[in-house]
TORSESE-243240 format. One record per residue (C-alpha): residue in three letters; x, y, z. Coordinates in steps of 0.5 Angstrom, whole numbers, plus 2048, in hexadecimal, padded with zeros to 3 digits. Layout:
<recs>
ALAXYZ ...
</recs>
This chain:
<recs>
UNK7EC64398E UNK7E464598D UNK7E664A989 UNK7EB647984 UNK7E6641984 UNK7E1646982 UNK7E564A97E UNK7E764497A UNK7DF64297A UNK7DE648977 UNK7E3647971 UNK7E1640970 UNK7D964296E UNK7DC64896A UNK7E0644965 UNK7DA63F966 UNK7D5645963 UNK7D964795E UNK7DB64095C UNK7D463E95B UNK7D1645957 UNK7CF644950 UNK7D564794A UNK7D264D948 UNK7D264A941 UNK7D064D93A UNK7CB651938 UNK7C7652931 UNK7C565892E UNK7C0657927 UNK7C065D922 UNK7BD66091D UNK7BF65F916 UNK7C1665911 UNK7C266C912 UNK7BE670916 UNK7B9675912 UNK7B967C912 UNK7B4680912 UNK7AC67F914 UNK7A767B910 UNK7A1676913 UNK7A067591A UNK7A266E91C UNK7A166B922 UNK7A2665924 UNK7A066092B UNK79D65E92F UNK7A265692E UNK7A0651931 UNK7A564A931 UNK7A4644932 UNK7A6641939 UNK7AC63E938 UNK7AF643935 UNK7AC64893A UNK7B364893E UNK7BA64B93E UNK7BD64693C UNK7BE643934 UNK7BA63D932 UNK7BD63892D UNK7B863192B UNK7BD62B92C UNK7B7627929 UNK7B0628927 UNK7AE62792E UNK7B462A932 UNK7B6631934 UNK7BD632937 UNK7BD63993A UNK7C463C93A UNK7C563E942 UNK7CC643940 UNK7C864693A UNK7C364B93B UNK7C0651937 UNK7C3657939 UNK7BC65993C UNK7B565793A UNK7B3653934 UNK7AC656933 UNK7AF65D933 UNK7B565B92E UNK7B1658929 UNK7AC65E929 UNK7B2663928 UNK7B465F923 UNK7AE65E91F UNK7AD66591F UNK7B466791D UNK7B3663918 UNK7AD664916 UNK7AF66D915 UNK7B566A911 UNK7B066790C UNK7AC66C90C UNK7B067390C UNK7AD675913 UNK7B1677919 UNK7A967891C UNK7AA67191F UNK7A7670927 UNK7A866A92C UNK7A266892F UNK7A066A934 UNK79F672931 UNK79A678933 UNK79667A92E UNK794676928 UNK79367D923 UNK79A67D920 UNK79A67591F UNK797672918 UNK79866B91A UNK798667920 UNK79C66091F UNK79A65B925 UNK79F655924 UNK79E64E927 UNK7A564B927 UNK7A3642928 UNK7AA641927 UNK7B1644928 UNK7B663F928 UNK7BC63B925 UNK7BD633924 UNK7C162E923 UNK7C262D91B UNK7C563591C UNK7BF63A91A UNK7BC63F91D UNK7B463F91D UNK7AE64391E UNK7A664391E UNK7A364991F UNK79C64C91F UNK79B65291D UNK79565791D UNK79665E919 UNK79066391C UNK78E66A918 UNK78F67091C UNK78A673920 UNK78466E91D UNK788668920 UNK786664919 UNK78965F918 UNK78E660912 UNK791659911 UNK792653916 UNK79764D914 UNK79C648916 UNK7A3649915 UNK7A7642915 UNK7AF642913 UNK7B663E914 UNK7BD642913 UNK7C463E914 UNK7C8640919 UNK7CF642915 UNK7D363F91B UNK7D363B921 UNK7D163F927 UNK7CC64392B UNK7CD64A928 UNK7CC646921 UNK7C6644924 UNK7C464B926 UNK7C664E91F UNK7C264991B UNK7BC64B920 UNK7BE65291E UNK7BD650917 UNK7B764D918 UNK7B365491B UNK7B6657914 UNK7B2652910 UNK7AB653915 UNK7AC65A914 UNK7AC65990C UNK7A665690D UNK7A365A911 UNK7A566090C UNK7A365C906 UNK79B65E908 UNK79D66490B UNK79F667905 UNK799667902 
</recs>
């Protein structure tokens, strides 16, 4: 009797376990906009980035009003942020600017590396009306003398094209392309 019972016991909590486990949900990915360079040119780097806290999780983060964040609990970056947005800017960055001699921080060596764009993202979500937004400081340092080449902040919108998550996640995407513009406009002078 003690072992049916215990064996039943056992079942019990291992339905309970599994029940109570979060879904594996859904995982996004931001990508680069264009085709990939081929051959070498200037030396780009970019990072460190630094987010702002609400954003620095992995979860994505819609505004429901001006002073309300919904985090989406089943609707995560499909790894860290920070490296995801730094990876992208510097594909989009080499894209603009014909190099494939781009780097993500952090690197070894500065000798190959003519810019270094350090990026301060303050805002990096989706809201309510449909759009996605972002802020961005950034700093585009000269290398090896680290003067400062150029240093602004980026603000846009983009709509989403649907209802959804992974539209969120696209208009994102479209929103690192046109930091990247940005950023490539100065640095092609």
């Amino acid at each position: 009797m003690i072992p049916r019972l215990t064996a039943c016991l056992f079942a019990v909590a291992l339905v309970v376990g599994c029940a109570s486990r979060p879904a594996p949900g859904h995982f996004y990915l931001l990508t680069p906009d264009g085709p990939a360079p081929s051959g070498g040119g200037p030396g780009i780097g970019v990072g460190p980035v630094a987010l702002a806290g609400y954003i620095d999780r992995p979860n994505l983060v819609v505004a429901r009003s001006p002073h309300q964040l919904d985090v989406a609990a089943d609707h995560r970056w499909a790894g860290d942020l920070s490296s995801a947005i730094a990876r992208v800017t510097a594909a989009n960055l080499g894209r603009r600017l014909g190099t494939g001699n781009v780097l993500v921080w952090p690197w070894r060596g500065d000798q190959d590396i003519a810019y270094q764009v350090i990026l301060d993202i303050r805002q990096f979500h989706g809201t309510a009306d449909g759009e996605a937004i972002i802020e961005a400081g950034w700093r585009a340092h000269e290398l090896p003398s680290r003067k400062v080449a150029a240093s602004r902040t980026f603000t846009a919108r983009e709509p989403l094209r649907a209802d959804g998550h992974a539209a969120l996640v696209a208009a994102q995407s479209k929103l690192l392309a046109r930091l990247a513009d940005d950023i490539a406009s100065v640095l092609r002078r």
